[in-house]
C-alpha positions in Angstrom: -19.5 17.8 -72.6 -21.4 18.0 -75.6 -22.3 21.8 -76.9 -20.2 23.7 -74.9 -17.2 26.0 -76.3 -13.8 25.5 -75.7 -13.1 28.2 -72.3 -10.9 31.5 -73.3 -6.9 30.4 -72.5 -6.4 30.7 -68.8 -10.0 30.4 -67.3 -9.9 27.1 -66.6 -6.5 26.6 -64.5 -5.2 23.1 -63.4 -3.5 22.7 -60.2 -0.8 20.4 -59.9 1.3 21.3 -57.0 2.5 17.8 -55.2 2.1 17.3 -51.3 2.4 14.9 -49.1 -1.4 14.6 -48.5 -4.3 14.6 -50.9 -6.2 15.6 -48.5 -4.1 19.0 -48.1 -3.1 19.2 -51.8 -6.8 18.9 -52.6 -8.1 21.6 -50.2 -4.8 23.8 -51.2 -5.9 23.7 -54.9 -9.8 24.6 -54.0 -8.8 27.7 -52.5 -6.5 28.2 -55.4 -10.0 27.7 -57.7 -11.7 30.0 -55.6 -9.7 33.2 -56.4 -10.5 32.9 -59.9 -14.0 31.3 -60.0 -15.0 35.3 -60.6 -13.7 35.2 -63.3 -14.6 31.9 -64.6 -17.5 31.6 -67.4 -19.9 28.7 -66.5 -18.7 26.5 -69.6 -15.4 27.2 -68.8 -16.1 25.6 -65.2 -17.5 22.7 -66.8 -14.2 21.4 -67.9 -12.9 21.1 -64.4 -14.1 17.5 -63.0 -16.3 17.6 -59.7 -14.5 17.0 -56.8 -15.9 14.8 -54.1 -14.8 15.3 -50.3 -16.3 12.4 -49.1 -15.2 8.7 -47.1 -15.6 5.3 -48.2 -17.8 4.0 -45.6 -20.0 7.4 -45.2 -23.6 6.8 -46.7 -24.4 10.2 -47.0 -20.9 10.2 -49.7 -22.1 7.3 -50.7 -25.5 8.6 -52.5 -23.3 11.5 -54.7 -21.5 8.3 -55.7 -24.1 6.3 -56.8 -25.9 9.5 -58.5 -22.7 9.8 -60.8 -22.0 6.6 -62.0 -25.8 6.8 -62.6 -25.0 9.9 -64.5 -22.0 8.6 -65.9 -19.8 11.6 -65.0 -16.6 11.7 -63.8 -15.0 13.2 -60.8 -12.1 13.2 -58.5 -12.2 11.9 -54.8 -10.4 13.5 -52.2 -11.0 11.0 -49.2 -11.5 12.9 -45.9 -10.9 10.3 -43.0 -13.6 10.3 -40.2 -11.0 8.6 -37.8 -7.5 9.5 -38.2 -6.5 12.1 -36.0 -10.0 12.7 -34.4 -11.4 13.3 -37.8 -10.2 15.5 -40.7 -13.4 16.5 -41.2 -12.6 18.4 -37.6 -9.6 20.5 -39.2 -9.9 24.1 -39.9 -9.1 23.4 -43.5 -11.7 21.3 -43.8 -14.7 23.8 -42.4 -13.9 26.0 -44.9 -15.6 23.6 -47.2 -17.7 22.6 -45.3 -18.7 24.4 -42.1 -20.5 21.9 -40.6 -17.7 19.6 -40.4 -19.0 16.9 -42.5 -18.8 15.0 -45.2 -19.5 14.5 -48.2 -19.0 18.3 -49.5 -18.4 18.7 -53.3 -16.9 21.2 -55.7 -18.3 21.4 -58.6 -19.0 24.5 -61.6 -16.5 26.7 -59.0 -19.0 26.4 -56.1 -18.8 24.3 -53.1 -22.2 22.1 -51.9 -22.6 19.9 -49.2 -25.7 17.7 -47.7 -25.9 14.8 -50.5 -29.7 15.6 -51.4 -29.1 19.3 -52.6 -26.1 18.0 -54.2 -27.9 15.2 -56.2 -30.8 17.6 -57.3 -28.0 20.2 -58.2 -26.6 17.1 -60.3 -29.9 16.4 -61.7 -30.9 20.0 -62.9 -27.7 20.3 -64.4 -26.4 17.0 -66.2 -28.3 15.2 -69.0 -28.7 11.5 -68.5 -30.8 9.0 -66.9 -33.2 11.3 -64.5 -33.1 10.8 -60.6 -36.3 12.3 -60.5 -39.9 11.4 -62.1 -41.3 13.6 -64.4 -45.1 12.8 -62.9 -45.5 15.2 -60.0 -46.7 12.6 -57.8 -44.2 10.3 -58.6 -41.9 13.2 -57.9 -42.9 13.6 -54.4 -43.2 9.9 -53.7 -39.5 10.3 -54.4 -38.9 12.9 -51.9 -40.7 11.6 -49.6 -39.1 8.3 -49.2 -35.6 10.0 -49.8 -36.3 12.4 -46.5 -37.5 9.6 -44.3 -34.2 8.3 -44.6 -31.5 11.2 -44.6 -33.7 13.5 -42.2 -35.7 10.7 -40.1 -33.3 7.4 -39.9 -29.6 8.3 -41.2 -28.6 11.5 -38.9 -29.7 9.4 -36.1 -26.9 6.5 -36.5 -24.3 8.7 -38.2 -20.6 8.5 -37.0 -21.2 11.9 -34.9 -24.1 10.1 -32.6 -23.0 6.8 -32.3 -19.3 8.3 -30.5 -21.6 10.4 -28.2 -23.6 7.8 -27.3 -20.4 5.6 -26.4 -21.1 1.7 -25.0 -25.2 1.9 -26.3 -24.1 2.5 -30.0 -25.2 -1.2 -31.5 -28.9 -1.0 -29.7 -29.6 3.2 -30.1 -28.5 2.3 -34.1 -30.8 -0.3 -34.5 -33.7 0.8 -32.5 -34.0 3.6 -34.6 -32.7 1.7 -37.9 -35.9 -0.5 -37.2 -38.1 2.7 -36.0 -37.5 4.0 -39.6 -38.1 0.7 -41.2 -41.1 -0.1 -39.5 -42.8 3.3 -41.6 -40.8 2.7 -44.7 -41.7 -1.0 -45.7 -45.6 -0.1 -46.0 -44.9 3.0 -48.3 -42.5 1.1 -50.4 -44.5 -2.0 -50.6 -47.4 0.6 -51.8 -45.1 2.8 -54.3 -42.5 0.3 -55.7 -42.6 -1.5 -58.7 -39.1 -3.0 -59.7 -37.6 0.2 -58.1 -38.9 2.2 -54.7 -41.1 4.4 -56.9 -42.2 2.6 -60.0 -40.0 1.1 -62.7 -37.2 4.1 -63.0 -34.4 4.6 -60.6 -34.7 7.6 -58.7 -32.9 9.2 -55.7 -35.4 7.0 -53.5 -33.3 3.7 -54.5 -30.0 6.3 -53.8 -30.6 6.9 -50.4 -32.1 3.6 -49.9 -29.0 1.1 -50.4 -26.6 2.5 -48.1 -28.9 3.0 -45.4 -29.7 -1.3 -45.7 -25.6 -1.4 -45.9 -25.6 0.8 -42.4 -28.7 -1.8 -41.1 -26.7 -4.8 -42.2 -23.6 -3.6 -40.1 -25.2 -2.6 -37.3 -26.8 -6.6 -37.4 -30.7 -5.4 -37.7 -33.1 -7.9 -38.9 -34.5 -7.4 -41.9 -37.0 -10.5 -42.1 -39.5 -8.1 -41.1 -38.9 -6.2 -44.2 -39.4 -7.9 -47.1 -40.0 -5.3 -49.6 -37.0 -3.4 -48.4 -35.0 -6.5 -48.8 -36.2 -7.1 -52.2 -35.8 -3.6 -53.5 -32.1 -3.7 -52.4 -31.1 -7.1 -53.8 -32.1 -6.2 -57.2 -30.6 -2.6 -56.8 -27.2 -3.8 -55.8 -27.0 -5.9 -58.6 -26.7 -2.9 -61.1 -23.5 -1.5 -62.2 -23.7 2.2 -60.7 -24.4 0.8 -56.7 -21.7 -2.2 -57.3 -19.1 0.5 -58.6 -19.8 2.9 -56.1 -19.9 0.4 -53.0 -17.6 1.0 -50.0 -15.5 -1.8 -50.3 -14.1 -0.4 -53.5 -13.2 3.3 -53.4 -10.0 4.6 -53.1 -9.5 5.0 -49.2 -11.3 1.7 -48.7 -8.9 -0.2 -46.0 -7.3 -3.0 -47.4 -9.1 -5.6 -45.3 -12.3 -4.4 -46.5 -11.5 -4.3 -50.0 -13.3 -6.6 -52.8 
């Protein structure tokens, strides 16, 4: 990164040891970075790339995606599978990360974050490039607001966790409450979009808004009676940062999903 010294010999140390799982070798090296992020400088942590615990088909993981292709920052992936084995988000290892068990968690500047909206902002305050958020206060809280209809009033409600515990209902509880949140967030957008959900600048509202039309589209809601939702998101998924982050392309995508 630009303006930032080379880090003393020995601060910044690589981990290479070779296991079996990525998953283990991943979590094995992050408590490895732990023990010396004391003694770490904060440009020194810079040269280590983020690390994203995360899985392909998780919209929450999703959004830190899209935010650093955005961005145009590199990072690792360390897939965490939400299936296998009752979910290695489950495994002790795993809570140390995160303790609530879910994904996606990253580490990033020798510190751990997890729920994707503090990790975005955290990513906005920190890396130059395109801005997530508008500079206009207004704007600003447009943004927010939009952003915390979906991750705190649609999302958690048709998240992998719910759906199991609510067993042979999952298809109609998802899209009652897929359409619930819809029904509120087509008259905001249709009064704060202009090419994007909040003017004519990208922002964490068009984040947090394409995966939760993917997680409509799969759970077969009908989105005729959204029209500036639908509009929003077909010009959004044509850009470069939501095609390159999709779930049909990351690297524990399963093969018959794959594009």
């Amino acid at each position: 990164m630009n303006n930032v010294s080379e880090p003393d010999v020995g601060c910044v140390i690589y981990l290479q040891e070779r296991q079996s799982s990525v998953f283990n070798r991943i979590l094995l090296n992050h408590r490895r970075e732990n023990t010396v992020s004391c003694a770490m400088t904060a440009s020194s942590a810079r040269f280590i790339k983020p690390v994203l615990y995360g899985y392909f088909r998780s919209s929450c993981s999703w959004r830190v995606r899209i935010a650093f292709a955005l961005k145009g920052i590199e990072f690792e992936q360390a897939p965490v599978n939400l299936i296998k084995d009752g979910g290695q988000q489950r495994t002790d290892q795993f809570k140390e990360l995160n303790p609530m068990q879910q994904v996606p968690a990253l580490a990033i500047d020798g510190i751990t974050l997890s729920q994707s909206l503090a990790i975005i902002q955290y990513i906005e305050e920190t890396r130059p490039g395109p801005r997530l958020l508008p500079a206009d206060p207004k704007q600003r809280a447009k943004v927010r607001m939009i952003c915390d209809i979906i991750a705190s009033g649609i999302q958690p409600l048709q998240n992998l966790y719910v759906i199991q515990k609510i067993g042979a209902e999952k298809l109609q509880w998802a899209q009652h409450f897929i359409n619930k949140g819809f029904e509120a967030l087509e008259p905001i957008l249709k009064q704060t979009s202009g090419k994007y959900c909040v003017g004519d600048e990208i922002s964490m509202a068009d984040i947090c808004l394409v995966p939760q039309v993917y997680n409509a589209e799969r759970f077969k809601v009908d989105l005729t009676p959204f029209p500036t939702i639908r509009r929003l998101n077909q010009i959004l998924t044509e850009i470069e940062a939501f095609k390159a982050s999709h779930p049909s392309c990351q690297p524990d995508t399963p093969d018959d999903m794959q594009q």
